[in-house]
C-alpha positions in Angstrom: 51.0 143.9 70.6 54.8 144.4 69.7 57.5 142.1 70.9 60.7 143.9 71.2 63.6 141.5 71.3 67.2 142.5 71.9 69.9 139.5 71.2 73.4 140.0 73.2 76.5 138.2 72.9 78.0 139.0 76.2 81.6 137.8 77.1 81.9 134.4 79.0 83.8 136.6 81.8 81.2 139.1 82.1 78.1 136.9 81.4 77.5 136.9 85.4 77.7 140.2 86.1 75.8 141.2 83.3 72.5 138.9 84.2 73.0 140.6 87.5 72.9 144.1 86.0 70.1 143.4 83.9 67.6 141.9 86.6 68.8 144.1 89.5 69.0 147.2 87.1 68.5 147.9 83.2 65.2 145.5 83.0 63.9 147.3 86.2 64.7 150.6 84.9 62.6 149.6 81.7 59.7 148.2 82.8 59.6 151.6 85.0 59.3 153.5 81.8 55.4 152.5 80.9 55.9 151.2 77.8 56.2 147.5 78.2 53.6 144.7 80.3 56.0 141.8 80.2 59.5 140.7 79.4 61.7 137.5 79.6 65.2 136.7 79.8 66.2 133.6 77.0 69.2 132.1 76.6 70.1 131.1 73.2 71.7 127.8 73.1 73.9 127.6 70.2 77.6 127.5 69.3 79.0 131.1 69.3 82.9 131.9 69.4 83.8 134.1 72.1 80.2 134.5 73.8 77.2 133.4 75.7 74.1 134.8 73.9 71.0 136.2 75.2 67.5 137.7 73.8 65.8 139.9 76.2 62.4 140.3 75.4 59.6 142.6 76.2 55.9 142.9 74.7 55.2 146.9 74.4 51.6 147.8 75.0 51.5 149.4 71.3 53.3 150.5 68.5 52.9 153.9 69.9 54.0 153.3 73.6 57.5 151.4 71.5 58.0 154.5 69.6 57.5 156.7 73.3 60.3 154.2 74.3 62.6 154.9 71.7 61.9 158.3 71.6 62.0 159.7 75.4 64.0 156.3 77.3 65.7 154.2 75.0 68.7 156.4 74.4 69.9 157.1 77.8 68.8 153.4 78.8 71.4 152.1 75.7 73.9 154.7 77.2 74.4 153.4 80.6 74.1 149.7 79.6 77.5 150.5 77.1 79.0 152.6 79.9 78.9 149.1 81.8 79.6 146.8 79.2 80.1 148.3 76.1 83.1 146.3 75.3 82.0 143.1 76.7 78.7 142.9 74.4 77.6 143.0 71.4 73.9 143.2 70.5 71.2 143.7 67.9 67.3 144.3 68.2 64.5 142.9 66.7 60.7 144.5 66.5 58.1 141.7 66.2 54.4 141.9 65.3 52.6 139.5 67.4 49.9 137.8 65.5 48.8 135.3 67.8 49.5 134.5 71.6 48.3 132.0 73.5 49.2 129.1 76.9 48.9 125.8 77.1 45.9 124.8 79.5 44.1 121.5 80.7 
């Protein structure tokens, strides 16, 4: 499995709207596309000048279903997100190899 992590630095101002936007909209929009069984929403707690930061995670089914994604839904997906806060955010993405995943059970 493949862990695709996208960290955002969103504006204090906008930080509401924009959790709004991603569990009402953008994360339902993704999921929708196939490629992805899970995702999570993490805030990062750490000192950062002019921002609350974020990493959104999803696990992709396979390399190949991430590469679909990028491919075929990830562009016009990026697109709208920056048409609503494009200037409010900043962001970089991550692609993660999952070696080993497990819960904690009695």
């Amino acid at each position: 499995m493949v862990l695709y992590s996208v960290t955002v630095s969103v504006n204090p101002e906008k930080s509401g709207d924009w959790l709004h936007f991603m569990r009402k909209k953008h994360i339902p929009e993704i999921m929708a596309t196939g490629a992805f069984r899970d995702w999570k929403i993490c805030r990062i707690h750490a000192e950062e000048e002019g921002g609350e930061s974020y990493s959104v995670q999803y696990v992709a089914h396979d390399g190949n279903a991430l590469e679909h994604y990028f491919v075929h839904h990830a562009p016009e997906l990026r697109k709208d997100h920056e048409a609503h806060f494009g200037q409010h955010t900043v962001a970089f993405r991550t692609i993660l190899s999952i070696l080993d995943e497990g819960t904690s059970r009695p």
